[in-house]
C-alpha positions as semicolon CSV with decimal commas, in nm:
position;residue;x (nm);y (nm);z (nm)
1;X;-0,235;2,037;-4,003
2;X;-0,220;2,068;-3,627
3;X;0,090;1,967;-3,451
4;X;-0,021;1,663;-3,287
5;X;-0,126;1,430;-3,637
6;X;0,138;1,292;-3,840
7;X;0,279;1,425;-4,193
8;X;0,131;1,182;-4,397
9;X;-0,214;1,121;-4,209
10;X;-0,435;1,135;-3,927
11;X;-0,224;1,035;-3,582
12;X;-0,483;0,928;-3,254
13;X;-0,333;0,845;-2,930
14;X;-0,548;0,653;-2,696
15;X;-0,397;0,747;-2,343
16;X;-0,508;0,488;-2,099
17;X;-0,305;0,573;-1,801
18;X;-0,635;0,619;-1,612
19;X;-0,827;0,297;-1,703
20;X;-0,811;0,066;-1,401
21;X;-0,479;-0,190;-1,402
22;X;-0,734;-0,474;-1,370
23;X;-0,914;-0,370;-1,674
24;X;-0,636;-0,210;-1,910
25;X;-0,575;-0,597;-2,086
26;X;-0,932;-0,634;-2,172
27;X;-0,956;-0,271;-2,297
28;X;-0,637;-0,284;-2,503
29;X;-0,729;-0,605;-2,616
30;X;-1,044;-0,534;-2,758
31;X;-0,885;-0,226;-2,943
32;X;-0,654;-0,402;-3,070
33;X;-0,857;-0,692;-3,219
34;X;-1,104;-0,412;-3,361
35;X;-0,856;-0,291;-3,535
36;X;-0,722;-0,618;-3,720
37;X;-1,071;-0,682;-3,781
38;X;-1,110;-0,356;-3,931
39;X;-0,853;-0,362;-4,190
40;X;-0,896;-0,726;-4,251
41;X;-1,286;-0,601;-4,352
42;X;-1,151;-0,306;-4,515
43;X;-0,925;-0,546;-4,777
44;X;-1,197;-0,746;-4,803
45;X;-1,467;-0,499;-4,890
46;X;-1,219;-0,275;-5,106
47;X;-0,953;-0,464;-5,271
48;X;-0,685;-0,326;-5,118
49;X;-0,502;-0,225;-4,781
50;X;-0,561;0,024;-4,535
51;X;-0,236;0,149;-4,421
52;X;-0,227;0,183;-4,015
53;X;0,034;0,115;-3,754
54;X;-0,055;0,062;-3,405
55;X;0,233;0,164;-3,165
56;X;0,220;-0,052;-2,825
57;X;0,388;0,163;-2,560
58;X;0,515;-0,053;-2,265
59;X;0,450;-0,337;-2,439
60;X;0,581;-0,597;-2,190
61;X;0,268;-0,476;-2,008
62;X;0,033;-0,638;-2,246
63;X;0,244;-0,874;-2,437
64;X;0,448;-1,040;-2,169
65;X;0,584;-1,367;-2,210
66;X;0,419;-1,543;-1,833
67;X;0,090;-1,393;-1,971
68;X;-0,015;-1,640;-2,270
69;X;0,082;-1,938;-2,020
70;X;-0,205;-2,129;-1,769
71;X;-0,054;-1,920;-1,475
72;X;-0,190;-1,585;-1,698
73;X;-0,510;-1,417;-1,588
74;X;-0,735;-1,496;-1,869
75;X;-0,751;-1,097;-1,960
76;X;-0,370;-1,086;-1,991
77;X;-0,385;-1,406;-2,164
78;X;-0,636;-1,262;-2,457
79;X;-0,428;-0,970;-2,466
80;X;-0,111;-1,126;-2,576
81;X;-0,286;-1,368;-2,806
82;X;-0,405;-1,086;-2,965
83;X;-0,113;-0,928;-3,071
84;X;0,052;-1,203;-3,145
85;X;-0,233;-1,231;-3,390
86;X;-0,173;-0,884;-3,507
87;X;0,280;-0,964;-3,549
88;X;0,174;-1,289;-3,759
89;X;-0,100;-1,180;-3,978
90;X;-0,132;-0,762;-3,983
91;X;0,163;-0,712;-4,248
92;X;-0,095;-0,913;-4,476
93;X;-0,373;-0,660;-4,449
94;X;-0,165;-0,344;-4,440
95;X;-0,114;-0,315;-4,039
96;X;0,263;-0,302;-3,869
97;X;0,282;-0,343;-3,530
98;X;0,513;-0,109;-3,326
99;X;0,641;-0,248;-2,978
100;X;0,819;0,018;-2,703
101;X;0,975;-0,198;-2,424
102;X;1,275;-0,101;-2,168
103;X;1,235;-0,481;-2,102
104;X;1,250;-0,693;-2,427
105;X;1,320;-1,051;-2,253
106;X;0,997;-0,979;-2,074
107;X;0,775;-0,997;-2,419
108;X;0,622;-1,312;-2,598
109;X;0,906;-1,467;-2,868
110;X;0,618;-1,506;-3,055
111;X;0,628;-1,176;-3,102
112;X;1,014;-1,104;-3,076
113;X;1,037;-1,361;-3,381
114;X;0,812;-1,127;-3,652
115;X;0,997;-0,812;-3,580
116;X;1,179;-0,700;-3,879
117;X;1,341;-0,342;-3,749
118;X;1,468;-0,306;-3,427
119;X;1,583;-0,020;-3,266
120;X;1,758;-0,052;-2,921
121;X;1,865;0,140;-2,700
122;X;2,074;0,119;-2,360
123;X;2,013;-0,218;-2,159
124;X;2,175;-0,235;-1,879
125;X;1,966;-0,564;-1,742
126;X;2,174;-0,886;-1,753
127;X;1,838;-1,083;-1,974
128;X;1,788;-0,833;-2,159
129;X;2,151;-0,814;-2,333
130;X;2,121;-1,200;-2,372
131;X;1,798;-1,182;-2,567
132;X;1,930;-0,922;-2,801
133;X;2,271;-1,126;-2,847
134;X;2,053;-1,395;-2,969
135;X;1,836;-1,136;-3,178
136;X;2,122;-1,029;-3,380
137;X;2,395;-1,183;-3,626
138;X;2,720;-1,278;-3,488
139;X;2,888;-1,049;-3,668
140;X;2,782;-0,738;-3,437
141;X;2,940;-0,828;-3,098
142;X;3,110;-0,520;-3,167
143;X;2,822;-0,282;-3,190
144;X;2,622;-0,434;-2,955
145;X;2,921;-0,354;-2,699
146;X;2,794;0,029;-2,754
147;X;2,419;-0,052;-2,608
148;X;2,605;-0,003;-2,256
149;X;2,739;0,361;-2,365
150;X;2,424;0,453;-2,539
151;X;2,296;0,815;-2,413
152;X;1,913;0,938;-2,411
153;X;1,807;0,924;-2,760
154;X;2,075;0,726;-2,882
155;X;1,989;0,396;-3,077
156;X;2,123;0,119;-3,279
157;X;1,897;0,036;-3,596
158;X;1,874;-0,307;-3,689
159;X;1,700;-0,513;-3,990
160;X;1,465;-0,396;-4,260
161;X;1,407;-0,046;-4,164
162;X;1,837;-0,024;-4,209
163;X;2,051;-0,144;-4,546
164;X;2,332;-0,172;-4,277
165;X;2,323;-0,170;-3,857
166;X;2,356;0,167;-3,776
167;X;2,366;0,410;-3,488
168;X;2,147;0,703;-3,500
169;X;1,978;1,027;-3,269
170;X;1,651;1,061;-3,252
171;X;1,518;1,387;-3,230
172;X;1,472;1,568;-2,954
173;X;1,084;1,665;-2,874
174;X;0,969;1,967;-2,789
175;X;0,950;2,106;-2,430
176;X;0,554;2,063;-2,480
177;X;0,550;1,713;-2,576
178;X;0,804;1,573;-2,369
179;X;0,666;1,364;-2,037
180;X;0,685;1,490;-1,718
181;X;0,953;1,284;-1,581
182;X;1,328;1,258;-1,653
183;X;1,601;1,120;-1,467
184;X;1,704;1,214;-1,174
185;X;1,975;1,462;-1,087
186;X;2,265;1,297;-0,895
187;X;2,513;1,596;-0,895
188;X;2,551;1,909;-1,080
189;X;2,872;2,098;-1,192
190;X;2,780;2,419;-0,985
């Protein structure tokens, strides 16, 4: 198996950093709904789920919360409509929904409100930290003190995908999969 599928099946990453910004929502939007379609037909024509999870990178891009309003364009609009389709309905035909976002207040709480494992990592941004206060129980001011201290890779796992909150380390990619951008160098020690 090739290093760029996943260990338990086939792994396809649509990369649409070149589709026009004006058309990306209608693009993704259509995928997206093909998809739920698909394994909705699939269950119905089989019996029985196809497993899939569909990974939304910069989600606040196509799921933002202004989008599904009148003020929306009407392809950002369909886009977030869609995937709030996909949080409410996929687990029922086999299909999670992952969401990447370095600005959670920014997506739809229609959304926010069917995630069951969430994994965060450092906010610094004053609305952010207030949406995940109200996210969480109570009970984890304490942890939730850390997300200021987190460093790269760092997260704190929350809800089904944990028995208990936890903080964990992701792995670290390799050099050939890693992007071509990391933070910037203030100082060094030499």
């Amino acid at each position: 198996m090739r290093a760029n599928q996943a260990e338990n099946g086939p792994l396809a990453i649509l990369d649409l950093s070149f589709v026009p910004s004006k058309a990306v929502c209608v693009v993704v939007a259509v995928l997206a709904r093909m998809i739920i379609e698909a394994v909705q037909y699939h269950r119905k024509l089989k019996g029985y789920e196809l497993l899939m999870v569909l990974v939304l990178d910069e989600a606040h891009t196509f799921v933002h919360r202004g989008l599904n309003s009148k003020t929306g364009s009407a392809p950002g609009q369909t886009c977030c409509r869609t995937f709030e389709r996909i949080s409410r309905e996929g687990r029922k035909f086999g299909l999670g929904l992952v969401l990447a976002s370095q600005r959670p207040s920014e997506i739809s709480p229609t959304i926010l409100s069917q995630c069951n494992t969430v994994l965060l990592h450092c906010f610094v941004n004053d609305r952010d930290q207030d949406l995940i206060k109200r996210l969480v129980p109570d009970r984890l001011g304490e942890l939730l003190r850390e997300l200021l201290s987190l460093t790269s890779r760092r997260v704190i796992m929350l809800g089904w995908g944990a028995p208990a909150p936890l903080m964990t380390e992701m792995r670290e990619l390799l050099e050939a999969y890693r992007p071509h951008s990391s933070a910037p160098v203030f100082w060094d020690s030499g």
